[in-house]
C-alpha positions in Angstrom: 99.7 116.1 79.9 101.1 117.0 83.3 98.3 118.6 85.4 100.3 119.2 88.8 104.0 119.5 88.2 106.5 117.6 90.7 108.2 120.5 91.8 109.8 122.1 94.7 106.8 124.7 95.2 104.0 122.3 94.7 105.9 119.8 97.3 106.3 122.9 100.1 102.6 123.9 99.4 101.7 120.0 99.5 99.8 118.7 103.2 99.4 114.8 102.7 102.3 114.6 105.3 99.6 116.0 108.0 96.6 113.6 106.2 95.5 111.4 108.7 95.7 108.7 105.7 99.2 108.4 106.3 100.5 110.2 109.7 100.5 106.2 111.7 102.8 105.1 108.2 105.9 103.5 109.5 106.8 103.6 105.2 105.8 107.4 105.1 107.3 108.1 108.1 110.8 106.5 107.3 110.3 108.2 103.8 110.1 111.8 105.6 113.2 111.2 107.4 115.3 110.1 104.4 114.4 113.6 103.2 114.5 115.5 106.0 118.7 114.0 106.5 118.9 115.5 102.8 117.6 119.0 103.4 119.5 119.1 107.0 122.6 119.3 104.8 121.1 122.1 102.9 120.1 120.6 99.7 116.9 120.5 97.6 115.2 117.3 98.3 113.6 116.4 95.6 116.3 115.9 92.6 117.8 113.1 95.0 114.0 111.2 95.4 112.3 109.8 92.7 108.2 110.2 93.1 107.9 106.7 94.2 110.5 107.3 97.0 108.7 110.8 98.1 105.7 110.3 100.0 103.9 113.1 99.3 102.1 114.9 96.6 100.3 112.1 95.0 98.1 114.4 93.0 101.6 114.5 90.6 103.1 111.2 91.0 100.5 108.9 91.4 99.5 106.4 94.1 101.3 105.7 97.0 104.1 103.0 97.4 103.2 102.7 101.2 101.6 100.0 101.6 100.6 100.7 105.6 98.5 103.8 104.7 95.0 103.8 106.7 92.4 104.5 104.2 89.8 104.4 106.6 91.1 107.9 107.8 89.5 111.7 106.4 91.3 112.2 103.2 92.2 116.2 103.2 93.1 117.1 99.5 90.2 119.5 99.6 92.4 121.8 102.4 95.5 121.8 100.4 96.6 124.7 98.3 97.7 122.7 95.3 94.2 120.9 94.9 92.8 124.0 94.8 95.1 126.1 92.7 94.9 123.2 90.3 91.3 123.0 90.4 91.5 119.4 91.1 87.9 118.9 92.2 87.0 118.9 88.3 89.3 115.7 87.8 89.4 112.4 88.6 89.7 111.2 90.7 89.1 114.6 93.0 90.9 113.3 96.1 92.1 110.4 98.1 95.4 110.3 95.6 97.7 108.1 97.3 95.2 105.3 96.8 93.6 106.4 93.6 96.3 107.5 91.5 97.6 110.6 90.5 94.7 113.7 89.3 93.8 113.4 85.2 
């Protein structure tokens, strides 16, 4: 059963690129730029990255392949529009994704 679908909307409604979990990732950051050369030539991103290779919106694809993410930092699932469109506070886990694994 998919509960947050890997999609184009979800990933431009999606802020764990402004979590402070992951904004000092080296990984993350190299990760964004891969994606940003992709849509600079006008394309979709995400048919090109498979969820492992995207570093965002671990509520769908699961925990983080980072391995530099500081989880000593505020988690902010709770401010994102997909959390709460998905009502992910009544799953678990109900945040902190990238380290937990994906919502269920």
């Amino acid at each position: 059963m998919v509960l947050v679908d890997y999609n184009l909307e979800n990933m431009l409604k999606c802020i764990c690129c402004k979590c402070g979990v992951q904004t000092r990732s080296v990984c993350a950051k190299e990760k964004t730029r891969k994606i940003q050369k992709v849509e600079a030539k006008g394309l979709e991103a995400i048919p090109f990255f498979k969820p492992k290779e995207f570093p965002w919106l671990y509520c769908a694809t699961g925990k983080a392949s980072c391995l530099d993410l500081n989880f000593e930092e505020e988690c902010k699932c709770k401010d994102c529009q997909v959390y709460t469109e998905n009502k992910l506070d009544k799953l678990d886990p109900a945040e902190l994704y990238c380290k937990n694994g994906k919502a269920e």
